[in-house]
N, C-alpha and C positions, 0 to 999 in steps of 0.2 A: 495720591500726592505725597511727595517726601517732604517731609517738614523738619527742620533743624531747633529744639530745643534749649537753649544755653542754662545750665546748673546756676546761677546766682550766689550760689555755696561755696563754688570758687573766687566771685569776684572780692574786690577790694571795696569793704565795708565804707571808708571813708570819703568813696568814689561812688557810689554805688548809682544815684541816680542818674551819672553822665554814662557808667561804666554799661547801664538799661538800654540808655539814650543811643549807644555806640552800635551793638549790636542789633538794635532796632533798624537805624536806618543801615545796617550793612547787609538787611534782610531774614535776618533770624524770625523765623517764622511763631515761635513759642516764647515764655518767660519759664525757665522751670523752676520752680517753689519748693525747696524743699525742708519741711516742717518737722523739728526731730525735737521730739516730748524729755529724753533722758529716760524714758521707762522699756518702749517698744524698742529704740536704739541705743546705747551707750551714750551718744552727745545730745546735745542741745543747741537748735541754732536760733530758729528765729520765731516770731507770732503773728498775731493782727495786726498789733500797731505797725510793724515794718511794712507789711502787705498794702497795710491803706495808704501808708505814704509815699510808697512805688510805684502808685495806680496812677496817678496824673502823670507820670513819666512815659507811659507808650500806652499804643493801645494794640500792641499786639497780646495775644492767650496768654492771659495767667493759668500757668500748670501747676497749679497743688499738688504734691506729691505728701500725704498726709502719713507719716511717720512715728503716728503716735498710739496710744490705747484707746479703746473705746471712743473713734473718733467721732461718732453719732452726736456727741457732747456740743461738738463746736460746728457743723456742718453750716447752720444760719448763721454765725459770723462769719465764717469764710465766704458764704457766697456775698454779706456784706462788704466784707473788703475788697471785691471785685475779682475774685476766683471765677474761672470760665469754666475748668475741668478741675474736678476735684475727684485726687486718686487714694482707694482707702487701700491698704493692707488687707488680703483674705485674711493672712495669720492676725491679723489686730483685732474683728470683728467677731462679736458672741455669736451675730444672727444677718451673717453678710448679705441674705436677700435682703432682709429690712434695710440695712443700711444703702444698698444703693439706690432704693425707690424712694427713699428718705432725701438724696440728693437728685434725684429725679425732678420729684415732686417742687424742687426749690427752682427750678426752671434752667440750673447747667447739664455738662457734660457729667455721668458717670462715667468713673474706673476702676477699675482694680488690679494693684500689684501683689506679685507672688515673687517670694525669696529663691535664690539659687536652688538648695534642696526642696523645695514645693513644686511637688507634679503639678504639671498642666491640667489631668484630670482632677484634679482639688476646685477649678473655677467652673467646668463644663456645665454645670445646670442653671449657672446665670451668665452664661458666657452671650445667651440672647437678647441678655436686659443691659450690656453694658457699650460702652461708647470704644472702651479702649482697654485693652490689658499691658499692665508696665511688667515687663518680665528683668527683673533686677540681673543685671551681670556682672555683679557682686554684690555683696552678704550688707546690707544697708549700715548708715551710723557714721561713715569718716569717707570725706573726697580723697581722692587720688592714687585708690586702690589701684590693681591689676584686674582687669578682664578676668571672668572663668571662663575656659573654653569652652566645658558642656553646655552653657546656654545657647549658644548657636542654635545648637540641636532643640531646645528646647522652644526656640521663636521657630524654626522650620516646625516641629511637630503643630506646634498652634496653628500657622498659617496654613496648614494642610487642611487641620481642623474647619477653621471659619470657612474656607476655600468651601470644602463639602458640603458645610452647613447654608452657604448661600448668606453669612451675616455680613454686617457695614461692621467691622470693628477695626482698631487700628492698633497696631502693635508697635508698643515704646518699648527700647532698651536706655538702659542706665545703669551705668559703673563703668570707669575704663575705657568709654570709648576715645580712642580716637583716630587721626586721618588714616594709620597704618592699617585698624581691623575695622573700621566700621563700614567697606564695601561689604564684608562678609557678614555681618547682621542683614544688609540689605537684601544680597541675595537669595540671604534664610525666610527674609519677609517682612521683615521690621521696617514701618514706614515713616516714626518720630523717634531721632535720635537725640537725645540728652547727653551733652555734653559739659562737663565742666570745666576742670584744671586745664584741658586740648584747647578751649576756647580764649579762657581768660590769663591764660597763662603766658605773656608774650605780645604782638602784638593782637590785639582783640579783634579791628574790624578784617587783616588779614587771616586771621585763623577761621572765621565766620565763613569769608570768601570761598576759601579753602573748602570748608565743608560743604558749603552748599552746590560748589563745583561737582562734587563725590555723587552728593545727593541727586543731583541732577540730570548727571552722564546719563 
């Protein structure tokens, strides 16, 4: 199933729980979370406290997209705050089997994302214990970059991958996407699109519509 993730990173802060509420009921199937330390990325966005007070607002997936160091640290508050999927960084983690049996064990989804230059073969020996792999298509830390083109190729190589191995895993992209290129993630294989500034950018429940249309076909 195609599921439409909306960045919350683009919406308007001061809006934020109608801004939830919009794309909820226009069907956005994810909330995506994205949690940037200032150490693992350049910026800094958000925490727990925002997390917990976004949660009585939908009850569609909170998608954690943990963006920070050593994210082992905070794994139990986040599934407190009401994290569904919580996604670690391979590059962030000392000991990344530990770390996703660790969110395992807390009874969500695992995931794990891998930056532009991070081969696919970097996740392959735990690619069997995870829920979802986020294959960033672009360099994480600031919304409303451009697309890189090579990750196409790099969500087709994965999909190939799982295909052979016979796994349930789901492939998220994020960075860039939107209504113009994100058939062509789909195609490659990618089945959770994360969208941010394409969504919120505009009118909201129409651009949701939009994608889901894409998603859909």
């Amino acid at each position: 199933m195609n599921c439409l993730s909306p960045s919350i990173l683009a919406a308007d802060f001061s809006q934020l729980g109608d801004q939830i509420r919009i794309i909820d009921e226009a069907g956005a199937q994810y909330v995506h979370i994205d949690v940037m330390d200032g150490m693992f990325v350049p910026s800094i966005s958000y925490g727990m406290p925002v997390i917990k007070c976004i949660r009585p607002c939908t009850e569609r997936v909170f998608d954690a997209h943990l963006m920070i160091e050593d994210p082992d640290r905070y794994i139990d508050e986040f599934v407190k705050v009401g994290a569904d999927i919580i996604t670690v960084h391979a590059e962030a983690c000392k000991h990344l089997d530990r770390t996703i049996e660790a969110i395992k064990e807390k009874g969500v989804l695992a995931g794990v994302a891998i930056n532009p230059a991070t081969p696919v073969s970097q996740i392959l020996p735990i690619l069997h214990k995870v829920n979802m792999v986020l294959i960033m298509s672009v360099n994480p830390g600031f919304g409303g970059q451009k697309m890189i083109p090579y990750t196409i190729e790099k969500v087709r190589e994965l999909k190939k991958i799982i295909d052979e191995k016979g796994y349930e895993v789901d492939i998220e992209v994020d960075g860039g996407i939107t209504l113009e290129n994100v058939e062509q993630f789909l195609a490659a294989g990618a089945n959770i699109i994360v969208a941010g500034s394409s969504v919120f950018n505009g009118d909201i429940e129409e651009n949701v519509k939009c994608f889901l249309d894409k998603l859909n076909a």
